[in-house]
C-alpha positions as CSV (number, residue, x, y, z in Angstrom):
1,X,0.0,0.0,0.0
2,X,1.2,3.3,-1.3
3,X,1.8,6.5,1.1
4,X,-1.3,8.5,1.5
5,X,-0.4,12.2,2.1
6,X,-3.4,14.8,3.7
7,X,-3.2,17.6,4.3
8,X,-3.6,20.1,7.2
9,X,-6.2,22.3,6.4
10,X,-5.8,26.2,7.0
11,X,-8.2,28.9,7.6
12,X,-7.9,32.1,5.4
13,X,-6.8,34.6,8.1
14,X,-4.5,32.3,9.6
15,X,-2.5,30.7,6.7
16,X,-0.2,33.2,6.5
17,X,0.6,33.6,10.0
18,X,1.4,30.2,10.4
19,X,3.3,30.4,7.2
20,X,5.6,32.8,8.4
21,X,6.1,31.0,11.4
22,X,7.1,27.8,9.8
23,X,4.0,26.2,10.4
24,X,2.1,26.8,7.4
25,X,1.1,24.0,4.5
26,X,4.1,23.5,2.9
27,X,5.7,21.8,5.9
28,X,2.5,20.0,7.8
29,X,0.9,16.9,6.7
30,X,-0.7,13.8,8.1
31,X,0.8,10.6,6.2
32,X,-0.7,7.0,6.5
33,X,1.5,4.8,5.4
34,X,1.2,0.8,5.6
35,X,2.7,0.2,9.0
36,X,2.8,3.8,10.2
37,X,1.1,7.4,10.3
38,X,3.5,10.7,10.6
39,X,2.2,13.9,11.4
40,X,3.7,17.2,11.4
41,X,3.1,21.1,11.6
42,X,6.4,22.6,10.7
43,X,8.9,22.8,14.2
44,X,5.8,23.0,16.0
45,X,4.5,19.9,16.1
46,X,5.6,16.2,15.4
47,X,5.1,12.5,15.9
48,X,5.3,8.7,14.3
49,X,3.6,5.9,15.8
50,X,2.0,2.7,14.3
51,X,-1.2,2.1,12.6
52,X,-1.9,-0.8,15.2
53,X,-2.2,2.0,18.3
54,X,-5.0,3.8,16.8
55,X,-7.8,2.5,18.7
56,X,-10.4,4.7,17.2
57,X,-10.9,7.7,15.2
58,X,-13.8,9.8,14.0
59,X,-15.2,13.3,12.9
60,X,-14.9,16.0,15.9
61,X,-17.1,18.2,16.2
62,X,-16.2,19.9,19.5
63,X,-15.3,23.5,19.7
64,X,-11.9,24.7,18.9
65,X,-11.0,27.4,20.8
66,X,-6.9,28.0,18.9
67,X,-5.1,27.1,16.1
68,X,-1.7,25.8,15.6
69,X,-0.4,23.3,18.6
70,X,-1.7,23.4,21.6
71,X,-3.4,20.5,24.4
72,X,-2.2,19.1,27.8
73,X,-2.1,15.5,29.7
74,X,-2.1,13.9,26.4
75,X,-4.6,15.3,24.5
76,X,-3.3,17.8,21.5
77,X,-5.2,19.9,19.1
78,X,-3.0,20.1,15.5
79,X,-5.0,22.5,13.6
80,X,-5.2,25.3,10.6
81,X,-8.9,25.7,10.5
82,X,-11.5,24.9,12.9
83,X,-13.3,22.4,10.4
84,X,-12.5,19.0,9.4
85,X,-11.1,18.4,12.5
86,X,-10.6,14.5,13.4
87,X,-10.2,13.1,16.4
88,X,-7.5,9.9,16.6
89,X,-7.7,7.5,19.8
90,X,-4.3,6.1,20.8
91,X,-3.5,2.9,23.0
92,X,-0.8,2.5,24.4
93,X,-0.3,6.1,24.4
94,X,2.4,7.6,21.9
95,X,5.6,9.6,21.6
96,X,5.6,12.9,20.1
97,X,7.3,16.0,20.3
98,X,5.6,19.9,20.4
99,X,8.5,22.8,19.7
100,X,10.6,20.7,17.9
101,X,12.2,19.2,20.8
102,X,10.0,19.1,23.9
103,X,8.6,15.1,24.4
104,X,5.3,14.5,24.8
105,X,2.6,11.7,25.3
106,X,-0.1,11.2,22.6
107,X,-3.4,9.7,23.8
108,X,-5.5,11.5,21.4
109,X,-4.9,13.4,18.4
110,X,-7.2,15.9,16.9
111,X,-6.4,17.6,13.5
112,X,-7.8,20.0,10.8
113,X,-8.0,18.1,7.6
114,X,-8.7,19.1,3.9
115,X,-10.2,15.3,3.5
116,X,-11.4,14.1,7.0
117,X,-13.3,11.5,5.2
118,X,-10.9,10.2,3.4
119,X,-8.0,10.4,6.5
120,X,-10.8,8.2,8.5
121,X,-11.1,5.5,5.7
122,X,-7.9,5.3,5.3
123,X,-6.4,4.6,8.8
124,X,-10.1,2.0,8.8
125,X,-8.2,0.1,6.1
């Protein structure tokens, strides 16, 4: 199975803000590959872990209050936009690492996609 690349979707206002700041489209992406997923937002955010610790994952339709990197005891918010967020459930919880070096633990993952849809079926696969 081939790489599947999505990407982070962005809001209008704050694309170019988190452009600038090294956080913009051309270095975030959320990549399902056979064995693995990779996520990043620029040096803001980043983490690998395998397919087989998603436990769950759906749409998310819970307010989002920030965008760009943010969450706490586990829980982080990757996000552009405040729409086609996704929400990814992790078991055992998972490396990651916020600020480029600064390691955190991943028990759930929410992101702003372009393709929500497609993300989801993908990582059902």
């Amino acid at each position: 199975m081939p790489d599947q690349r999505f990407d982070i979707s962005y809001a209008a206002w704050v694309r170019p803000l988190l452009t600038v700041l090294g956080a913009g489209p051309a270095f975030s992406s959320v990549v399902v590959g056979e064995h693995e997923v990779r996520v990043r937002m620029g040096w803001a955010f980043r983490a690998e872990f395998p397919r087989t610790a998603i436990s769950g994952g759906a749409a998310d339709t819970r307010a989002v209050l920030g965008w760009g990197v943010h969450g706490w005891g586990g829980r982080w918010l990757v996000n552009g936009s405040a729409s086609g967020v996704v929400a990814v459930r992790l078991d055992p919880a998972q490396p990651a690492r916020v600020l480029g070096v600064v390691p955190v633990r991943l028990r759930e993952l929410r992101v702003s996609l372009t393709d929500p849809d497609a993300f989801l079926r993908a990582i059902d696969q």
